[in-house]
Structure formats: structure tokens, C-alpha cells
Z-matrix of the N, CA and C atoms (Angstrom, degrees):
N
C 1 1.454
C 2 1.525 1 110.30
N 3 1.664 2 111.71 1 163.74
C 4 1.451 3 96.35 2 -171.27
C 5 1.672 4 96.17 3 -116.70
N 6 1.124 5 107.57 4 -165.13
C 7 1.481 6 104.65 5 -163.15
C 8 1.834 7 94.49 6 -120.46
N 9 1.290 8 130.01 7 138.94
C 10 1.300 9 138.30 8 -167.00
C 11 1.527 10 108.98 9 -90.27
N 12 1.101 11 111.88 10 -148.55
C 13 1.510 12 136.47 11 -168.25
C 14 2.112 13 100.34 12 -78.97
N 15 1.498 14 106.32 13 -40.09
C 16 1.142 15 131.76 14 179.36
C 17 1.266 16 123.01 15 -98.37
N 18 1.681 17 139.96 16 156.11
C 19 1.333 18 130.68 17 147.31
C 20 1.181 19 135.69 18 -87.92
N 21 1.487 20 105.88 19 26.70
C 22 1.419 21 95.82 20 166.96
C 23 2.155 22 102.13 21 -133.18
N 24 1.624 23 83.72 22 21.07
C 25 1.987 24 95.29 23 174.66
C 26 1.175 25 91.26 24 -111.57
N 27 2.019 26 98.28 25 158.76
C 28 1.643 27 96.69 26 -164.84
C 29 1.791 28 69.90 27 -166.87
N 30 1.740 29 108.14 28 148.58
C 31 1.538 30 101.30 29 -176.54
C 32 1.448 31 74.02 30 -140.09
N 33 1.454 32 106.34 31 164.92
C 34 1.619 33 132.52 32 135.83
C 35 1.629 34 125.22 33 -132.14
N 36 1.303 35 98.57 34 153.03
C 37 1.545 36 104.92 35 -168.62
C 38 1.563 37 119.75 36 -113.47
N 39 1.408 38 126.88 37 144.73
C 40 1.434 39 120.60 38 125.05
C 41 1.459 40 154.20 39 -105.71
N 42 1.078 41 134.24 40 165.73
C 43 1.597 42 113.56 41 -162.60
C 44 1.482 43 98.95 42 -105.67
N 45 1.584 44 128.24 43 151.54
C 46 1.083 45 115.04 44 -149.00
C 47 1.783 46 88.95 45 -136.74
N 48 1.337 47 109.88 46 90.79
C 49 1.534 48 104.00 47 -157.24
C 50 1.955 49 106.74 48 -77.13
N 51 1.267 50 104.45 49 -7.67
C 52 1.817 51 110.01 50 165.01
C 53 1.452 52 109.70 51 -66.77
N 54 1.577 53 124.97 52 -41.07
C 55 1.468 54 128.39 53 175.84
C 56 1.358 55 114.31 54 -103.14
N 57 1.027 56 130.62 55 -19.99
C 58 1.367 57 137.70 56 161.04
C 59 1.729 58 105.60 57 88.00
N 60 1.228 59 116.80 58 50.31
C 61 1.345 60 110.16 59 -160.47
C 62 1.714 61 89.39 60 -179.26
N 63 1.535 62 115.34 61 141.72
C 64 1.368 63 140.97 62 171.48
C 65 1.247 64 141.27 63 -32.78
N 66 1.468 65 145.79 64 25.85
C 67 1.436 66 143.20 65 -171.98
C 68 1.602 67 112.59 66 -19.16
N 69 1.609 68 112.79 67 118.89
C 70 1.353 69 105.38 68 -162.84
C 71 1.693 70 107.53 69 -127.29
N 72 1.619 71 134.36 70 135.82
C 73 1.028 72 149.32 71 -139.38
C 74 1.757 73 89.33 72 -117.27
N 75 1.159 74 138.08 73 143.11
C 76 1.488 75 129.90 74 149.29
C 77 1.980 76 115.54 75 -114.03
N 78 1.257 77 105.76 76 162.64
C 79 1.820 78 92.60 77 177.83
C 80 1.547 79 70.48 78 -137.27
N 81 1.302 80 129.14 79 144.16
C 82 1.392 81 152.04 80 125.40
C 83 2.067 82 120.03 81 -54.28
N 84 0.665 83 103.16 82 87.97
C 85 1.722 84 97.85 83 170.85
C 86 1.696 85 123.80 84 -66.68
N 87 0.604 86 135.88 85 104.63
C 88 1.803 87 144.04 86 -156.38
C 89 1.677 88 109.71 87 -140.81
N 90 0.682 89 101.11 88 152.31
C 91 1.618 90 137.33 89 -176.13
C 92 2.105 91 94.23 90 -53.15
N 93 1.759 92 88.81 91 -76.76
C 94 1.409 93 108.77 92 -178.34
C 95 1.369 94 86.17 93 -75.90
N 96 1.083 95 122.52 94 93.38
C 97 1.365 96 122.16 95 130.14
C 98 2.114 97 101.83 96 61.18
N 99 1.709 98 93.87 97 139.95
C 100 1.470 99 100.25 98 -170.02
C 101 1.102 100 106.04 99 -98.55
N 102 1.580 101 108.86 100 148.46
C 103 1.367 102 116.20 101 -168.31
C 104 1.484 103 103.00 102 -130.57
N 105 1.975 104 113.03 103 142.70
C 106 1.522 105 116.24 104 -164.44
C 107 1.939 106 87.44 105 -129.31
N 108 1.224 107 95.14 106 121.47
C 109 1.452 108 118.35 107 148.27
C 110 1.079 109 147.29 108 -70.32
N 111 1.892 110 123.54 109 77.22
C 112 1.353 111 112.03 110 -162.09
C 113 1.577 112 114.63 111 78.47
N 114 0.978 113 122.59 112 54.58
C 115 1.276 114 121.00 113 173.14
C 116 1.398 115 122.70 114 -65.35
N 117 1.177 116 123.42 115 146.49
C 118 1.528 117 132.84 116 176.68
C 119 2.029 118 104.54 117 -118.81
N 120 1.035 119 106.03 118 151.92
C 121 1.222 120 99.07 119 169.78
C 122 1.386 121 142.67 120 -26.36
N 123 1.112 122 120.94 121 106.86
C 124 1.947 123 100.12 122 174.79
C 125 1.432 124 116.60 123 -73.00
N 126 1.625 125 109.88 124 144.30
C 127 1.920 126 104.08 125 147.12
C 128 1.548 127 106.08 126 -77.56
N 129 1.374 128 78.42 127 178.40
C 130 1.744 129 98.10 128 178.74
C 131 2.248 130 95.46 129 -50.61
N 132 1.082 131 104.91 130 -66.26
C 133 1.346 132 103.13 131 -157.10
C 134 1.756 133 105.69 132 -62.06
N 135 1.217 134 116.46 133 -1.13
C 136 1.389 135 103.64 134 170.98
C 137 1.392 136 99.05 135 -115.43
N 138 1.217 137 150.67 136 -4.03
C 139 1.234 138 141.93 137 113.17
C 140 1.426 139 139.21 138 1.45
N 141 1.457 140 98.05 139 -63.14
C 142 1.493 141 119.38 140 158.20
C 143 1.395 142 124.30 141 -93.35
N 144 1.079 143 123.36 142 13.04
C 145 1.528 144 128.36 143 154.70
C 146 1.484 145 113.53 144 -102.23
N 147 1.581 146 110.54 145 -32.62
C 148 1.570 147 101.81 146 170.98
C 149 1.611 148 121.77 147 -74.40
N 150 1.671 149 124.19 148 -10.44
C 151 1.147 150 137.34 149 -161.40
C 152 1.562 151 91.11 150 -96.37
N 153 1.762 152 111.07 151 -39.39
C 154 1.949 153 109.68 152 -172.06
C 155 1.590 154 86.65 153 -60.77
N 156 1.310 155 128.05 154 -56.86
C 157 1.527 156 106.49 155 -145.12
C 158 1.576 157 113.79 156 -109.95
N 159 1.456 158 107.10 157 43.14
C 160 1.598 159 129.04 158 139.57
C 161 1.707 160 92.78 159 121.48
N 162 0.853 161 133.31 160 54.59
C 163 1.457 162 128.15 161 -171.87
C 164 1.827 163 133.33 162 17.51
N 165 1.154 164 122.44 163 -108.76
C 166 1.684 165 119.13 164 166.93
C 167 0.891 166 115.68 165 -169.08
N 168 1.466 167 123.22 166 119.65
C 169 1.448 168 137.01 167 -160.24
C 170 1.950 169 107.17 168 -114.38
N 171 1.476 170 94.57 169 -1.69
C 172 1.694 171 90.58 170 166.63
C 173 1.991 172 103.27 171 -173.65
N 174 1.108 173 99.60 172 120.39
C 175 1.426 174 112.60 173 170.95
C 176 1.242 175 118.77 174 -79.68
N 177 1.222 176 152.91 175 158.22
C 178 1.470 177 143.70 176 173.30
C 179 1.705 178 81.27 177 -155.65
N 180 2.025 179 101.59 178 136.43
C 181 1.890 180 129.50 179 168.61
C 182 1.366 181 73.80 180 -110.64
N 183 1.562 182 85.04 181 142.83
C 184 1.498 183 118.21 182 175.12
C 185 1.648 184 85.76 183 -94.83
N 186 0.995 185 137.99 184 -41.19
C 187 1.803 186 137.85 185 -161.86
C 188 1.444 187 122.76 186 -169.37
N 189 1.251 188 116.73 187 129.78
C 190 1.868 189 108.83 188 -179.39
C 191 1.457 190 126.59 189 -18.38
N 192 1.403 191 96.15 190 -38.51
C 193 1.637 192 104.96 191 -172.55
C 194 1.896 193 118.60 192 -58.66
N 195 1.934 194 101.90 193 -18.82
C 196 1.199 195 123.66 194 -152.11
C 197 1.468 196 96.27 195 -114.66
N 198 1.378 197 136.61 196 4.18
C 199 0.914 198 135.32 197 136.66
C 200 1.878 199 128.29 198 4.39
N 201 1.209 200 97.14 199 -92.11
C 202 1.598 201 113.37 200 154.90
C 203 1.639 202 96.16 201 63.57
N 204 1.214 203 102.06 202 -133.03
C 205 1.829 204 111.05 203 -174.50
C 206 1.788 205 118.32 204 -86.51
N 207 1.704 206 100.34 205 4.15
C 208 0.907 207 92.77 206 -158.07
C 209 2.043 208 114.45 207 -69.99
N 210 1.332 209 126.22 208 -8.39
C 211 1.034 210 138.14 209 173.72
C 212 1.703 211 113.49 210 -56.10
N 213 1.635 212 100.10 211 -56.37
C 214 1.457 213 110.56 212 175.68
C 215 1.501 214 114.46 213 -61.79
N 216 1.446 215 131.56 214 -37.64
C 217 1.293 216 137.53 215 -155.84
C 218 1.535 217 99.34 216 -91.12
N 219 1.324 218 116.60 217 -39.75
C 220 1.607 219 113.43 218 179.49
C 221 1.569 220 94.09 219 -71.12
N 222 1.183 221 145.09 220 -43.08
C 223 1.577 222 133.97 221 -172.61
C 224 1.599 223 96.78 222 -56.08
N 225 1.091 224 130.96 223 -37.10
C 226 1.331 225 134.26 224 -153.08
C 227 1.552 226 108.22 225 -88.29
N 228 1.662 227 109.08 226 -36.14
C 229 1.422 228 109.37 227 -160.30
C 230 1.453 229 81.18 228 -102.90
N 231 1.295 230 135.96 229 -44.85
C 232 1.857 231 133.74 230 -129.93
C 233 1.044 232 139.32 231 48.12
N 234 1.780 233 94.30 232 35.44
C 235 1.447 234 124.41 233 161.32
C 236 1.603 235 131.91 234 -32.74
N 237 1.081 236 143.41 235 95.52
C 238 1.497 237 131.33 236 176.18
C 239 1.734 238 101.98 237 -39.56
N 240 1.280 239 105.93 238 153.33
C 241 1.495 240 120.87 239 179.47
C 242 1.646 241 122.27 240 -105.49
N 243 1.301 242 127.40 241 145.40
C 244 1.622 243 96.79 242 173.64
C 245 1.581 244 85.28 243 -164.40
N 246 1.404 245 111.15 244 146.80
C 247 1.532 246 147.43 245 -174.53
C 248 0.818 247 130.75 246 -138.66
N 249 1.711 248 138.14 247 155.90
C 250 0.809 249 115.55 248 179.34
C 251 1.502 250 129.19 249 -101.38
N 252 1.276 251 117.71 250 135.10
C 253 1.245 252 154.72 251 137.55
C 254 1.893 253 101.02 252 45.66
N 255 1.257 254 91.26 253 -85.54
C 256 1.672 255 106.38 254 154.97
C 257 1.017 256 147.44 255 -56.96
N 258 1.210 257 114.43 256 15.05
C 259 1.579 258 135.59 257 174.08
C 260 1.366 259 130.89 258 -136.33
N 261 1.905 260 91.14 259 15.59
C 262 1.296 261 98.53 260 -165.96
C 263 1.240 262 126.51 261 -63.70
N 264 1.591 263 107.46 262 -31.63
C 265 1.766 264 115.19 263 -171.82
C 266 1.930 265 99.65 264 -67.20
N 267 1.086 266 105.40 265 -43.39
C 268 1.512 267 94.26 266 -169.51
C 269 1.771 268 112.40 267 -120.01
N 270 1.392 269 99.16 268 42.05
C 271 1.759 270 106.97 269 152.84
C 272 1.616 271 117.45 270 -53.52
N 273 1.037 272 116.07 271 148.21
C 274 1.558 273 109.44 272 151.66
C 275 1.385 274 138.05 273 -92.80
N 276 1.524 275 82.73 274 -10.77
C 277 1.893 276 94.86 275 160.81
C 278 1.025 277 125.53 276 -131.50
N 279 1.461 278 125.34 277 141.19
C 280 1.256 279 142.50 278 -174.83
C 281 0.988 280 110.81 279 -56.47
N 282 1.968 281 127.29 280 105.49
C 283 1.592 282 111.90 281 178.27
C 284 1.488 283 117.24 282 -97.98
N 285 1.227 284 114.32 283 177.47
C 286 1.501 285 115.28 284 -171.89
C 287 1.304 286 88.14 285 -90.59
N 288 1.932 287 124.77 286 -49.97
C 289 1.661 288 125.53 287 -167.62
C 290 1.179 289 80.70 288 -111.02
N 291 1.816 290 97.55 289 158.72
C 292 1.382 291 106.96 290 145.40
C 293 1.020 292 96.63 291 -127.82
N 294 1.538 293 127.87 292 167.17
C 295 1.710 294 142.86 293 -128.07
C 296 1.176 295 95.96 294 -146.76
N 297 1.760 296 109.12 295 99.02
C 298 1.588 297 95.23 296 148.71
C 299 1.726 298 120.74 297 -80.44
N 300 1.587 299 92.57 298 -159.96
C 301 1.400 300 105.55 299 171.87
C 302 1.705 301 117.75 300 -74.78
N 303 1.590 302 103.47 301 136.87
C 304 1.732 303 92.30 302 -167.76
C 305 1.434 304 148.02 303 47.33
N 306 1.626 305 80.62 304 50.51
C 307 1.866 306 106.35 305 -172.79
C 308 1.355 307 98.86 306 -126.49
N 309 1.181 308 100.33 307 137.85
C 310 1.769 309 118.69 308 165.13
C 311 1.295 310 122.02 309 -57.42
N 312 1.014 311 140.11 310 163.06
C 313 1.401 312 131.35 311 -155.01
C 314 1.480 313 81.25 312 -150.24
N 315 1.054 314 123.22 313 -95.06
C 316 2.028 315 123.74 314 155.83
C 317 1.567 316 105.77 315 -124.48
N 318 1.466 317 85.76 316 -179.44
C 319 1.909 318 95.55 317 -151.21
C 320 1.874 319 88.57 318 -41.66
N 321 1.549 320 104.22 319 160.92
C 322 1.410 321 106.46 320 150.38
C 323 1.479 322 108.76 321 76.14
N 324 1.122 323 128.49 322 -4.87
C 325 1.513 324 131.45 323 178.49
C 326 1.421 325 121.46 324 -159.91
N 327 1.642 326 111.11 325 93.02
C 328 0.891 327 139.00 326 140.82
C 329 1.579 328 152.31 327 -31.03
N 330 1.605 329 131.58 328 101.21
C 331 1.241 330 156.57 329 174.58
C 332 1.504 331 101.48 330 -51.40
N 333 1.532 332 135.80 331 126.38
C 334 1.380 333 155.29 332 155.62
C 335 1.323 334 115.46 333 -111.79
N 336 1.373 335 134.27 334 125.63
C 337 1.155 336 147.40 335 -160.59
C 338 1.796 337 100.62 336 -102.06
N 339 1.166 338 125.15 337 92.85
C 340 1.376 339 129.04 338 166.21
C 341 1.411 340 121.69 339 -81.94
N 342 1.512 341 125.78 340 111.06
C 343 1.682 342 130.54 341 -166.89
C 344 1.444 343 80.10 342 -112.85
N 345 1.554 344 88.65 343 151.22
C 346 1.791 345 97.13 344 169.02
C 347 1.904 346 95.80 345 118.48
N 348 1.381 347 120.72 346 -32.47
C 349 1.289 348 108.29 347 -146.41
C 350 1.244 349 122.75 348 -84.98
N 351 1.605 350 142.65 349 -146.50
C 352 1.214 351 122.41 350 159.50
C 353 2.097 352 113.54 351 -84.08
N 354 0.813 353 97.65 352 -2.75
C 355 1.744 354 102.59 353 178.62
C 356 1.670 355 99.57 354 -127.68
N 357 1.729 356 129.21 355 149.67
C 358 1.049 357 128.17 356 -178.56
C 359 1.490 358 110.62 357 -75.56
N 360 1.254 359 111.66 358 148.80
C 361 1.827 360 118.56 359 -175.99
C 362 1.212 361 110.55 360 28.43
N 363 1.623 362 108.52 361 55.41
C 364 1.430 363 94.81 362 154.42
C 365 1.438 364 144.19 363 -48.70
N 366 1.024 365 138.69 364 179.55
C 367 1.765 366 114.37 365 -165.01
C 368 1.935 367 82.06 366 -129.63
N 369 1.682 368 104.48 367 155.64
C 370 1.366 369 108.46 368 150.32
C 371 1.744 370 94.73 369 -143.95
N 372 1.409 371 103.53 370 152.80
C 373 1.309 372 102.46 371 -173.75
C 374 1.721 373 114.30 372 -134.71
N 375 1.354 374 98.83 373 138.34
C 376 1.857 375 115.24 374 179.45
C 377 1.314 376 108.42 375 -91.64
N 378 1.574 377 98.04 376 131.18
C 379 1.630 378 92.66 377 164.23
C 380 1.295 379 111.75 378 -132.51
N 381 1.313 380 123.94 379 163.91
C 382 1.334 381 130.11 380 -135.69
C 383 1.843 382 121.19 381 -0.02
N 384 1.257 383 100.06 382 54.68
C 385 1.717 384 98.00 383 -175.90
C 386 1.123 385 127.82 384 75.65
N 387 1.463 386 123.74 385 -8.00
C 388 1.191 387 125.30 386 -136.98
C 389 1.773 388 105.21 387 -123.03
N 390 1.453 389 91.03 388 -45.45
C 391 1.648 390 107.96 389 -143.82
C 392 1.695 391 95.38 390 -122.76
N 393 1.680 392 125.22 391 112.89
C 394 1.120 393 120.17 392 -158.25
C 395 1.352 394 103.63 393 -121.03
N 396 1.514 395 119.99 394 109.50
C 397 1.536 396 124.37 395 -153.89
C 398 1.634 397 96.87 396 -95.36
N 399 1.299 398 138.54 397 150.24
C 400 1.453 399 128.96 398 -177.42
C 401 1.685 400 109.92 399 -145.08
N 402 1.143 401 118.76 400 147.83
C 403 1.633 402 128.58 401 -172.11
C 404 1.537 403 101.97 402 -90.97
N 405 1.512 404 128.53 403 -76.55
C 406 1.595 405 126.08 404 -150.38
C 407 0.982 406 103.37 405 -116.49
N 408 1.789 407 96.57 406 -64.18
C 409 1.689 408 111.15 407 -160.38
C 410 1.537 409 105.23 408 -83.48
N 411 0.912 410 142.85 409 -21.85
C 412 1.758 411 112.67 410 173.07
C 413 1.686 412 88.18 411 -106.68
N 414 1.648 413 95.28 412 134.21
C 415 1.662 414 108.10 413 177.67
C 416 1.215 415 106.77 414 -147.77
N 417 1.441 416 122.24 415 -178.08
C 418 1.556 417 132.01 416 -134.45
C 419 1.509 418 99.67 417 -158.97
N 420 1.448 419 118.89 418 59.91
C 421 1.394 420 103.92 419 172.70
C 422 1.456 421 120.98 420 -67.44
N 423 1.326 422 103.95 421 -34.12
C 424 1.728 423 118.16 422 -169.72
C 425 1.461 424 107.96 423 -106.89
N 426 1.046 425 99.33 424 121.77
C 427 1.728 426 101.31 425 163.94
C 428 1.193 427 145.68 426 -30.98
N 429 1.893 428 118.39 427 91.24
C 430 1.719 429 95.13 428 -150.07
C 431 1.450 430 117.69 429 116.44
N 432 1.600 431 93.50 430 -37.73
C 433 1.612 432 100.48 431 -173.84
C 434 1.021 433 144.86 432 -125.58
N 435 1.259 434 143.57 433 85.53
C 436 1.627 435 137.44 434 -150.98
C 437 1.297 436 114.84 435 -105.88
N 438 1.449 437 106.95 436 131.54
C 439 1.772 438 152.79 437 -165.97
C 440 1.676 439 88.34 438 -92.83
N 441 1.728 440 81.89 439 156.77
C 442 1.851 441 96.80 440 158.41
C 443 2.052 442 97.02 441 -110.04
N 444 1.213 443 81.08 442 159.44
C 445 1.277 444 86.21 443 176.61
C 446 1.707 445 133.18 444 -67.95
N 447 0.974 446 122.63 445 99.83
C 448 1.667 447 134.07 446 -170.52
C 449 2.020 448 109.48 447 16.97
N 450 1.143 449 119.16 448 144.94
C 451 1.254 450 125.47 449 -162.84
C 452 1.878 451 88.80 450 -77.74
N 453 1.587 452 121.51 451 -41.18
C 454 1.545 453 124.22 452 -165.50
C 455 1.620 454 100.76 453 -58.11
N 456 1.424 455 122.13 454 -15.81
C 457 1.406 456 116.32 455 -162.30
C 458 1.157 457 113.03 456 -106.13
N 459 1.461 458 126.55 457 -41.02
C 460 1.815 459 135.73 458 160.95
C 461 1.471 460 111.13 459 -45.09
N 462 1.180 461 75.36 460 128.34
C 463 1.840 462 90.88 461 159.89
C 464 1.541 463 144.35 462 -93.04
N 465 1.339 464 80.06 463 -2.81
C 466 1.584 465 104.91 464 161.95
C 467 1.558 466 132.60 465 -176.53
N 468 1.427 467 121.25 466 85.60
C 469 1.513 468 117.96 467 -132.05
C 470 1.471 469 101.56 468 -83.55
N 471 1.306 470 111.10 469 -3.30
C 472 1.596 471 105.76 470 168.95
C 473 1.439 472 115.60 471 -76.41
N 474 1.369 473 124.90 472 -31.66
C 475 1.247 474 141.33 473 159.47
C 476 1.619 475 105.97 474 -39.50
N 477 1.282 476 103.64 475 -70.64
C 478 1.469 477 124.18 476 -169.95
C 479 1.615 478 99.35 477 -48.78
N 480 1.084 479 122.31 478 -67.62
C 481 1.536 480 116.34 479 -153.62
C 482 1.987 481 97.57 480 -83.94
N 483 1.143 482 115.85 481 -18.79
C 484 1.921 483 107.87 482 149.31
C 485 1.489 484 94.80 483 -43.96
N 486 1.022 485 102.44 484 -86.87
C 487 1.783 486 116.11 485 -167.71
C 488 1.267 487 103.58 486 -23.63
N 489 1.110 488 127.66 487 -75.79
C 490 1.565 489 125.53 488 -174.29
C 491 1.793 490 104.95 489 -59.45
N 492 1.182 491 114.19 490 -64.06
C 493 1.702 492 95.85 491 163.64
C 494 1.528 493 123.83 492 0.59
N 495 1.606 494 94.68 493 -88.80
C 496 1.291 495 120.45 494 161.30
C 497 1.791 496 119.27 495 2.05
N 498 1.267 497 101.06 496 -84.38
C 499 1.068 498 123.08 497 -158.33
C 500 1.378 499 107.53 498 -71.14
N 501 1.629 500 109.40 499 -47.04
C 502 1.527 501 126.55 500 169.26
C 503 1.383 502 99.43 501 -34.06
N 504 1.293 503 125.70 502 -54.62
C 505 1.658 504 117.84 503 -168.04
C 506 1.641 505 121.26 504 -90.72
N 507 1.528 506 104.20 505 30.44
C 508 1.258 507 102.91 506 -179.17
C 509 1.764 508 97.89 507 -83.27
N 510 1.276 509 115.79 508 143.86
C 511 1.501 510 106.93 509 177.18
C 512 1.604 511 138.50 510 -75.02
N 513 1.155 512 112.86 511 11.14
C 514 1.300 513 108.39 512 -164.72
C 515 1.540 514 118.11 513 -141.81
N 516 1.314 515 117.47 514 3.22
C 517 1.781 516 140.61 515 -168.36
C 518 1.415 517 83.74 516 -67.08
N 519 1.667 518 114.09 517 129.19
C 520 1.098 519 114.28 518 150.57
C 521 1.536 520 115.55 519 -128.94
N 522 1.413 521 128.76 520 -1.58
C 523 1.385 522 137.64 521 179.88
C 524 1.864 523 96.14 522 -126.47
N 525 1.627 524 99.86 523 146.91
C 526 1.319 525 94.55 524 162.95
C 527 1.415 526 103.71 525 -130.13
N 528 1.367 527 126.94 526 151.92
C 529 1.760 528 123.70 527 -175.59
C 530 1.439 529 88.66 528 -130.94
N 531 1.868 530 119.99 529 112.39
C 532 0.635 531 125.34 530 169.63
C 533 2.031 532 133.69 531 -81.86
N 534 0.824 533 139.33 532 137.78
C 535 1.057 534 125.49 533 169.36
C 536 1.006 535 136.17 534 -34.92
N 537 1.359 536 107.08 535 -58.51
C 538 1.609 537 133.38 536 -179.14
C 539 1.528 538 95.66 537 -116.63
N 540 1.459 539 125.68 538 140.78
C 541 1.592 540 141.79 539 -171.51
C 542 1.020 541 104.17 540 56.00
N 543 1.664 542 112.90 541 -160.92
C 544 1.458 543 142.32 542 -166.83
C 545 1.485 544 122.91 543 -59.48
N 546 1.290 545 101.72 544 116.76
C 547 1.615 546 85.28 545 179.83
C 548 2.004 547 109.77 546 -68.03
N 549 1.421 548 110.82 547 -175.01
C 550 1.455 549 125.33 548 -165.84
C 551 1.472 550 81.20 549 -141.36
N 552 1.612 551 115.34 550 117.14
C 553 1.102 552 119.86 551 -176.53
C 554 1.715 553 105.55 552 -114.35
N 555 1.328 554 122.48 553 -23.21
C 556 1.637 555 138.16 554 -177.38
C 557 1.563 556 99.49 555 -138.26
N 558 1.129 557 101.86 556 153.98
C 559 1.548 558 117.54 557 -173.91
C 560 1.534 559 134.69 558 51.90
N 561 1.384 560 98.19 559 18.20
C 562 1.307 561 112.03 560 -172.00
C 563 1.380 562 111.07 561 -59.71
N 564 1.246 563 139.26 562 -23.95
C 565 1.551 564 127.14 563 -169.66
C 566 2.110 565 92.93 564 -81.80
N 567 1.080 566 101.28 565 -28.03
C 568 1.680 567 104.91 566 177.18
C 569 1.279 568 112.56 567 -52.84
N 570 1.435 569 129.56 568 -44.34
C 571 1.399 570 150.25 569 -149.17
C 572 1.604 571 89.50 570 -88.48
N 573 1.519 572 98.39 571 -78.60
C 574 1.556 573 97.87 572 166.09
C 575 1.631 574 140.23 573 -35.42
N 576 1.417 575 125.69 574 -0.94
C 577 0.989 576 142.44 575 -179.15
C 578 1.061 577 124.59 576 -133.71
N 579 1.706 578 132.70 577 -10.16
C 580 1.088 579 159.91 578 139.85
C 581 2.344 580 103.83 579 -55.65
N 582 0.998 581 82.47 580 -58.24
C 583 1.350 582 85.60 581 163.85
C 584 1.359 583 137.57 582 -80.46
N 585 1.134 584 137.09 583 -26.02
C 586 1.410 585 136.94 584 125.37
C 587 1.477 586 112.14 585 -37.60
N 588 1.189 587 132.97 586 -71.06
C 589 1.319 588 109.64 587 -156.68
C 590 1.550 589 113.39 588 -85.00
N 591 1.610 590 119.00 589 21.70
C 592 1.266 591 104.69 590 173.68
C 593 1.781 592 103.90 591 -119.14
N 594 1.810 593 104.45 592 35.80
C 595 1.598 594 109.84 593 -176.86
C 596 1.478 595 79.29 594 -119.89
């Protein structure tokens, strides 16, 4: 895993040669217990880097689509599970939480309820105010620059670009870690507002 903006953020990636651009995993390192966002598969060697720095005591899917490894990795760790809220009847995995809008997840990291997207209430989540982690709909094809996710895939893009609104005016985002592409490690509330106001 690599090490983020922070020392206690740590990402891994895959390359996604249908979109041409990065599928990206986050682990939170914490006190209470570490928490992985969207997990993607581990190798062996990030295996053993997630086990050195205390393993994972809670997973959180931003959206069905984000699923990924997270089935195998909670058998492995005995991770608590959590989803969102709005997707509960037809998850594919059994969560321990489900996540509304503007709920704590553990101290310092915060649940956002995204309507509009290709899955219902998708979640994107803040932690300590600062650092704004995202599943589908806010993405990063270009370096620097964050897109909403394609008009063919929303389910309701007036929904969608509230949502991003939304979030755009939270006060204090200065990194964004996108799901899909480049993360935004400085100036992220800029990016975020640059992108709102050109929906």
C-alpha cells in the first residue's frame, strides 16, 4: 500500500484498462481500530502491510458497485460492515450498519448521502473535515480535475449535481481521494467548486 497525503492514509490501486484510469482502495489507520474504504483485492505484500499496521476492525462500501473484495477481507479480518442505508433491500452484502445521511461511522469520519447516482444513496465520506473520500459520482479522470460521473449512468442528474453542490460547500475539504482516477491531495475544496459551478 502506498502512503497518502497523511500518516495514518494508505491507498491501493487497480488499473482499469476498459476506463483507462485507476480503481482506488483507502485504509484509515486509527487508534479504534482501522477502517478500509471500498476495498479491492489485496496481494500477498499488502496483506502483510495491512496486518503490520493493526489489521481492520470496520470496512465501510460507498455503493453496490464497490463491493469488490470486501466479502473476502471481512472473513479474514472480522471486520464490521456498513452500507448504505438505501440500498439496503438489495445489497449483496450483509451489513452490520447501514448509513444514513450525516452519520458517524467512528469518531472523525463522516457518511454523505449522494441521490442522483448510478446506485441509490450512494455514500461519500469526510474525515476529520478535511479529507473527502468518494465512490462513483465525484471522479478524477484528469489530473487536477474532477468530473461527475457520465449523464448515461445517473439516475437523476438533477439529484446528482444538488449532491455535488452540497458537498462543494462544505467548508473545510482540502484533499479529495477519488474512487475512480486521481486523487486531489491540495486544493481540493477549489476543484470541488470549479465543478459544481460548471453543472
Amino acid at each position: 500500500m502506498k502512503q497518502l497525503h497523511r500518516n495514518d492514509l494508505f491507498s491501493w490501486s487497480a488499473f482499469n484498462e476498459e476506463r483507462n484510469l485507476d480503481f482506488h482502495s483507502v485504509l484509515w489507520v486509527r487508534d479504534g481500530g482501522n477502517v478500509l474504504i471500498d476495498p479491492l483485492p489485496l496481494s500477498a505484500h499488502d496483506w502483510q502491510h495491512l496486518h503490520s499496521l493493526g489489521g481492520a476492525a470496520h470496512i465501510v462500501v460507498t455503493n453496490s458497485d464497490h463491493c469488490r473484495a470486501t466479502a473476502e477481507i471481512a472473513q479474514a479480518t472480522g471486520a464490521k460492515l456498513y452500507g448504505p442505508a438505501a440500498e439496503k433491500q438489495q445489497f449483496p452484502l450483509a451489513c452490520d450498519i447501514w448509513l444514513h445521511d450525516h452519520e458517524s461511522i467512528v469518531p472523525e469520519l463522516v457518511a454523505y448521502q449522494l441521490d442522483g447516482s448510478k446506485t441509490p444513496g450512494e455514500l461519500a465520506l469526510v474525515l476529520k473535515s478535511t479529507t473527502l473520500i468518494t465512490g462513483d459520482l465525484i471522479r478524477c479522470h484528469v489530473g487536477g480535475e474532477l468530473c461527475l460521473l457520465p449523464d448515461g449512468k445517473l439516475t437523476d442528474r438533477d439529484k446528482a449535481v444538488r449532491s455535488i453542490k452540497r458537498i462543494a460547500s462544505l467548508p473545510a475539504i482540502e484533499s479529495v481521494l477519488s474512487g475512480d482516477g486521481w486523487p486531489i491531495f491540495s486544493h481540493g475544496k477549489a476543484a470541488l467548486q470549479k465543478l459544481a459551478s460548471s453543472l
